[in-house]
C-alpha positions as CSV (number, residue, x, y, z in Angstrom):
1,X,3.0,-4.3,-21.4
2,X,5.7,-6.1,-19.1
3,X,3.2,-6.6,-16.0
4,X,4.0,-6.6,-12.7
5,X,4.5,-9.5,-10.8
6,X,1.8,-9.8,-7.8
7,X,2.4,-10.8,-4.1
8,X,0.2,-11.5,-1.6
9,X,0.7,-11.9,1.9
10,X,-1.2,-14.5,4.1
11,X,-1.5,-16.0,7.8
12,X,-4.2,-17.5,9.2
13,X,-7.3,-15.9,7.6
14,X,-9.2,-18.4,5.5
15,X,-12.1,-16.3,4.8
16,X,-10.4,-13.6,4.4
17,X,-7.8,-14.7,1.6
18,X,-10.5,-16.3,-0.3
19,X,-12.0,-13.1,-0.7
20,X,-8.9,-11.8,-1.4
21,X,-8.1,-14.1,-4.1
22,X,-11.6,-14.3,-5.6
23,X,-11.5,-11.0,-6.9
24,X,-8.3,-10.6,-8.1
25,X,-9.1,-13.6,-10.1
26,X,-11.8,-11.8,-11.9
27,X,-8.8,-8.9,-12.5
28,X,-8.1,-7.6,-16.0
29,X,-4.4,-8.8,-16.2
30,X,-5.5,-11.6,-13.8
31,X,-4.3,-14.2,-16.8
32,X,-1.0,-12.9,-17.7
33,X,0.3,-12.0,-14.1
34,X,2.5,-13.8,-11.8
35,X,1.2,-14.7,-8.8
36,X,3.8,-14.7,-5.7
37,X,1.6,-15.6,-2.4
38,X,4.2,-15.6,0.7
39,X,2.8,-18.2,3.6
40,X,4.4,-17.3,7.1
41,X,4.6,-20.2,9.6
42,X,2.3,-20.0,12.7
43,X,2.8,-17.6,15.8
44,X,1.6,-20.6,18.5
45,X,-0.1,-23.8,18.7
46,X,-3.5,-22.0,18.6
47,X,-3.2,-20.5,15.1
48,X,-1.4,-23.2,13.5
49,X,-4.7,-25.4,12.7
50,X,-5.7,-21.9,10.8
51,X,-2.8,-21.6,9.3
52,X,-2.7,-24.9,7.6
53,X,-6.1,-24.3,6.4
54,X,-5.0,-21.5,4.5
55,X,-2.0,-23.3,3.0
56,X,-4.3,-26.1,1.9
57,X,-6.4,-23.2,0.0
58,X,-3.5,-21.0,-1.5
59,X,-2.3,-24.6,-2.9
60,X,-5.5,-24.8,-4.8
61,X,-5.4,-21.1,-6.1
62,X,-5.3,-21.0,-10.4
63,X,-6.4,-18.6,-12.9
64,X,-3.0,-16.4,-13.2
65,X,-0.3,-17.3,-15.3
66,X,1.9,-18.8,-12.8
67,X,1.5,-19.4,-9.0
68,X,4.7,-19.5,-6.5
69,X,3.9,-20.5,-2.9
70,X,6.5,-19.5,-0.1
71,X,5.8,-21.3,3.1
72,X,8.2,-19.8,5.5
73,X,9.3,-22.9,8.2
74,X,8.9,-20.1,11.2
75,X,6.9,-16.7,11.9
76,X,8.7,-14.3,10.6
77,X,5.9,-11.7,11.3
78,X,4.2,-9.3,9.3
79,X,6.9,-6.8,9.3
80,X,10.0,-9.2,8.7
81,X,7.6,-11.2,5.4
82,X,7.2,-8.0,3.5
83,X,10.5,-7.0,4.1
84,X,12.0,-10.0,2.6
85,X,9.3,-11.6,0.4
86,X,9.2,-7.5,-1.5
87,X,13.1,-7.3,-1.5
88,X,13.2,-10.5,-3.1
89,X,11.0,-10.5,-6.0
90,X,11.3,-6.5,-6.7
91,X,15.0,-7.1,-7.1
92,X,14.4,-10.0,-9.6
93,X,11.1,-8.1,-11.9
94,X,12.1,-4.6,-11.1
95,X,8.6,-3.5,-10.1
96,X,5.9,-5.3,-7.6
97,X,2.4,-5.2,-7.0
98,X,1.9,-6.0,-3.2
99,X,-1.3,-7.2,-1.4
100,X,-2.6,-8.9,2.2
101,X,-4.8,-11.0,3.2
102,X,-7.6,-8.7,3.5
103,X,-7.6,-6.6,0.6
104,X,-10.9,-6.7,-2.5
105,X,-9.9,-5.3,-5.6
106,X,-12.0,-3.6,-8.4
107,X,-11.1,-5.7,-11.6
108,X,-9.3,-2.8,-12.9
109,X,-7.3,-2.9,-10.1
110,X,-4.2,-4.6,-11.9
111,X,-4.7,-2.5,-14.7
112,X,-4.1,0.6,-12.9
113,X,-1.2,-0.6,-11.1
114,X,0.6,-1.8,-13.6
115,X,-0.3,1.4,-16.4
116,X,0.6,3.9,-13.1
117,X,4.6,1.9,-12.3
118,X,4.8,1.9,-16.7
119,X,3.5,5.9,-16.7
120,X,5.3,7.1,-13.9
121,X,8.6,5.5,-14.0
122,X,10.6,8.0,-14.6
123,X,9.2,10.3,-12.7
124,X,11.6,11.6,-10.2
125,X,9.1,12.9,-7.6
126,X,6.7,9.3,-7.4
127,X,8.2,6.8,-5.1
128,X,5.0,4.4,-5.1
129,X,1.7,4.0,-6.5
130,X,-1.7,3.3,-3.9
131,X,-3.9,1.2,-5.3
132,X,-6.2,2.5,-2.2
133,X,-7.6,6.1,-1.6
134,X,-10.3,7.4,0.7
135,X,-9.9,11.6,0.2
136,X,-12.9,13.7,-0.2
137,X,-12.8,14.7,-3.2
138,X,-13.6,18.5,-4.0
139,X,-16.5,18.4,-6.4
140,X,-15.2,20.3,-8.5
141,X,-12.1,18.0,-9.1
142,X,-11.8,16.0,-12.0
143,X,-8.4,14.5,-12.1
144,X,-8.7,10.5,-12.4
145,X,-5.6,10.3,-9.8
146,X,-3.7,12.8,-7.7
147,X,-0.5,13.1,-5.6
148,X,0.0,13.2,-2.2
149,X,3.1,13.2,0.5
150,X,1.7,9.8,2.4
151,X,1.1,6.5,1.3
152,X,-1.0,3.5,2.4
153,X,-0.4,-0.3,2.5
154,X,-3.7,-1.0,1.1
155,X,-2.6,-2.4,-2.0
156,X,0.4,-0.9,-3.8
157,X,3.1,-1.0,-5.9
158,X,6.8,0.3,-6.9
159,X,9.8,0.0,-8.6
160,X,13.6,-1.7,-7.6
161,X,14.9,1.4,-7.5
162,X,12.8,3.3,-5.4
163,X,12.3,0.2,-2.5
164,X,15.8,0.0,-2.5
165,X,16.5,3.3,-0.8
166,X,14.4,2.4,2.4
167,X,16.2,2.4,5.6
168,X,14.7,-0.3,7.7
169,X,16.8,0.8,10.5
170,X,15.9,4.5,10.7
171,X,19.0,6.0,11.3
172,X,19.1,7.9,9.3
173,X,15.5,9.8,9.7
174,X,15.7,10.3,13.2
175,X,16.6,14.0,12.8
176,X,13.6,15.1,11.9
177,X,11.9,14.7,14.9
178,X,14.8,15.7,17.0
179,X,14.7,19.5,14.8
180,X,11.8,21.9,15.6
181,X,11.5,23.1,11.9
182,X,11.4,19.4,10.5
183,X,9.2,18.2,13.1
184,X,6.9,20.8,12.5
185,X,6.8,20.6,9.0
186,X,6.1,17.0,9.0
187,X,3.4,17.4,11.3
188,X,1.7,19.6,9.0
189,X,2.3,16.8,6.3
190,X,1.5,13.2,8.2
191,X,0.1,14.0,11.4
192,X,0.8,13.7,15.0
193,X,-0.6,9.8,14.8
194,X,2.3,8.8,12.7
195,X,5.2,10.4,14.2
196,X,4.6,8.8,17.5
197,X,4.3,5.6,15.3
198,X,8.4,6.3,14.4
199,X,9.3,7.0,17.6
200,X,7.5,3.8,19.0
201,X,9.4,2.5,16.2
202,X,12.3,3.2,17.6
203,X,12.1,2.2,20.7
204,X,11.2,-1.1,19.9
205,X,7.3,-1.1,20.6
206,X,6.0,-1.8,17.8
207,X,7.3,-3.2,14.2
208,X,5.8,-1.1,11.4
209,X,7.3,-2.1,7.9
210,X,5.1,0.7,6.2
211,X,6.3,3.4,8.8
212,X,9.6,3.0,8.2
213,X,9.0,2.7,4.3
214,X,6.6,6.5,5.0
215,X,9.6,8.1,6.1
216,X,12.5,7.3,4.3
217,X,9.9,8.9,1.2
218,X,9.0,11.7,2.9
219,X,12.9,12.6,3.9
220,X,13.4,12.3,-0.1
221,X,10.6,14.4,-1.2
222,X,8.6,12.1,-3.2
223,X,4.9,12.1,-3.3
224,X,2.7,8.6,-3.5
225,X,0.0,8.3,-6.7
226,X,-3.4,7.9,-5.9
227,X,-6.3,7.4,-7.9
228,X,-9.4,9.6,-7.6
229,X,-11.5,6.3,-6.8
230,X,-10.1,3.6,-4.9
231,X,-9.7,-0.1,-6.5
232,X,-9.2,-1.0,-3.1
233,X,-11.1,-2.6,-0.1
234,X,-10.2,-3.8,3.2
235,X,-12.4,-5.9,4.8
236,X,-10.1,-6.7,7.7
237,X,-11.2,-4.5,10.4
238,X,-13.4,-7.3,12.5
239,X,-10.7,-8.2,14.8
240,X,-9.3,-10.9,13.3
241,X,-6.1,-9.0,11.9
242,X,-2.5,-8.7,13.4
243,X,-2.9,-4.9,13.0
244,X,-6.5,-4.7,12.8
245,X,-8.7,-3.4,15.7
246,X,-13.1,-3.5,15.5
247,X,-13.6,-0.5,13.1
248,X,-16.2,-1.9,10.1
249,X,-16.6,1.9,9.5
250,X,-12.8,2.6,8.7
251,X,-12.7,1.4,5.2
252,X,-16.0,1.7,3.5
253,X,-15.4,2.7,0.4
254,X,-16.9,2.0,-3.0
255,X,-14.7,0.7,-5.6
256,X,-13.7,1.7,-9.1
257,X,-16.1,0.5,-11.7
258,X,-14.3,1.9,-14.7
259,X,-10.7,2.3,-15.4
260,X,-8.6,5.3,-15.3
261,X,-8.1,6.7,-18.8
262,X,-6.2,9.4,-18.2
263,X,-2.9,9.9,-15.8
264,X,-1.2,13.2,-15.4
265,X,2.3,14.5,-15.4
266,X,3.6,15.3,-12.0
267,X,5.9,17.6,-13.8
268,X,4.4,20.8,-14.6
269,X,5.2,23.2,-12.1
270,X,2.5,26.0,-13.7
271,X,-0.6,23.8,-13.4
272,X,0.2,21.7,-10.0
273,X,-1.5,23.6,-6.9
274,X,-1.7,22.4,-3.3
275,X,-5.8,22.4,-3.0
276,X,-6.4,21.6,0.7
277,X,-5.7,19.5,3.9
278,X,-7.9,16.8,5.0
279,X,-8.7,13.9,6.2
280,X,-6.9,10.7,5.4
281,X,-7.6,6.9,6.1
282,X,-4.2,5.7,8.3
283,X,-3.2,2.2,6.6
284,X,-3.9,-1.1,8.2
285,X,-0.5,0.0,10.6
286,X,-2.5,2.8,12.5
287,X,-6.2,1.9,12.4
288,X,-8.0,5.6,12.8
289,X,-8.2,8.8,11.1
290,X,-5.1,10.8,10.2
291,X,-6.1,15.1,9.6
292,X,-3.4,16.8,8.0
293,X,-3.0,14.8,4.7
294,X,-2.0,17.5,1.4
295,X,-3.3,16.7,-1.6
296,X,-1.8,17.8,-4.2
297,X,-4.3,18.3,-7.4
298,X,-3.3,19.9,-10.9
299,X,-5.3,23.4,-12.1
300,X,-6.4,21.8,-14.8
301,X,-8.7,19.4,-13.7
302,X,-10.5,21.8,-11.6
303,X,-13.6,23.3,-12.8
């Protein structure tokens, strides 16, 4: 298999990264992956101390087959370093794994990502694959991943071709909340939550990468692969994130302990079935509950 490179995202979180690090060391692929950790330069005087303690870390960091470091010289912020430090390395490998700072992965974590972008590839309809999931499952449900419209920054992954058709500056989107029937149909799909987050987008209050990334997806159609159980953990909802309010209860969620064995064809109009709405962890952009995710689940793996 031709394996992803991965890229990993850090500031000024020491704890944190280590965590991070530490157990995608013990990762199945850990050996023979790339490792592409992007470093952005401190905010202010108070977090620079931090920040060089992390740099002093990430420079010790082995147990991958290669390790880049990027120190950017000023803050780009978190926005701005995905933008770039994604656009960079996609365009060179074709196909990313992306993480941050506060992210624990199950050590099939890079096993899945990287079988998911080789399965689906050509899949028309998949424009990213989550490494995170946090659905309620219906019991009798026993699909190892299924589809749905939104996607999470939680760990995840795509292809050159599919990053390349983001537009960053929204333009192009902005219809849809401007027409009653769009609007309304995309609040049915992501929620009220995250279509205030494009208009505050918009208007310059906030600066959402992932947002931006959501809705340039959802005006093509294509749905986001999740697995049934997540292979990922955030553990940085204790305050100390740029995004992150004080929510410990967010993001509990037990990890994979096997890996998936068996992936399913998006493309079999007989057998795929919109189950139900529900409830959906927001990624680290939103920090709450989202209601009004769809699932979308294949007949066959229901009892």
């Amino acid at each position: 298999m031709n394996l992803a490179p991965i890229v990993l995202f850090v500031y000024n979180r020491l704890e944190h990264t280590k965590q991070t690090v530490e157990t995608l060391q013990k990762n199945e692929f850990a050996k023979e992956s790339e490792l592409f950790i992007f470093s952005d330069a401190a905010k202010n005087e108070n977090t620079e101390q931090k920040v060089n303690e992390v740099r002093e870390y990430i420079k010790t960091i082995d147990g991958f087959k290669k390790v880049t470091i990027i120190e950017r010289e000023k803050n780009w912020g978190l926005a701005n370093s995905i933008i770039n430090g994604v656009t960079k390395i996609v365009n060179e490998y074709g196909k990313i794994i992306v993480l941050e700072d506060d992210l624990v992965t199950s050590p099939y974590f890079l096993k899945f990502m990287n079988e998911a972008l080789e399965f689906y590839e050509g899949e028309k309809k998949v424009f990213t694959i989550s490494g995170y999931s946090d659905i309620k499952i219906p019991n009798n449900y026993t699909g190892e991943v299924y589809f749905a419209h939104i996607s999470t920054s939680w760990g995840w992954a795509t292809w050159k071709k599919e990053w390349n058709t983001i537009d960053w500056k929204i333009d192009s989107y902005m219809y849809l909340l401007e027409d009653k029937k769009s609007y309304a149909r995309l609040l049915k799909k992501v929620g009220k939550p995250r279509l205030d987050m494009l208009i505050m987008q918009k208007e310059g209050k906030i600066d959402s990468w992932a947002i931006r990334r959501l809705f340039s997806q959802l005006t093509q159609e294509k749905m986001t692969v999740f697995p049934s159980k997540s292979f990922v953990r955030n553990i940085g909802h204790d305050g100390t994130g740029v995004h992150c309010g004080k929510d410990s209860q967010t993001c509990v969620v037990e990890l994979a302990t096997i890996p998936i064995s068996n992936f399913l064809d998006f493309y079999n109009n007989e057998k795929i079935k919109v189950i139900a709405q529900n409830e959906y962890a927001m990624s680290v952009e939103f920090s709450s509950i989202l209601s009004g995710a769809v699932w979308v689940l294949t007949k066959t793996n229901m009892k």
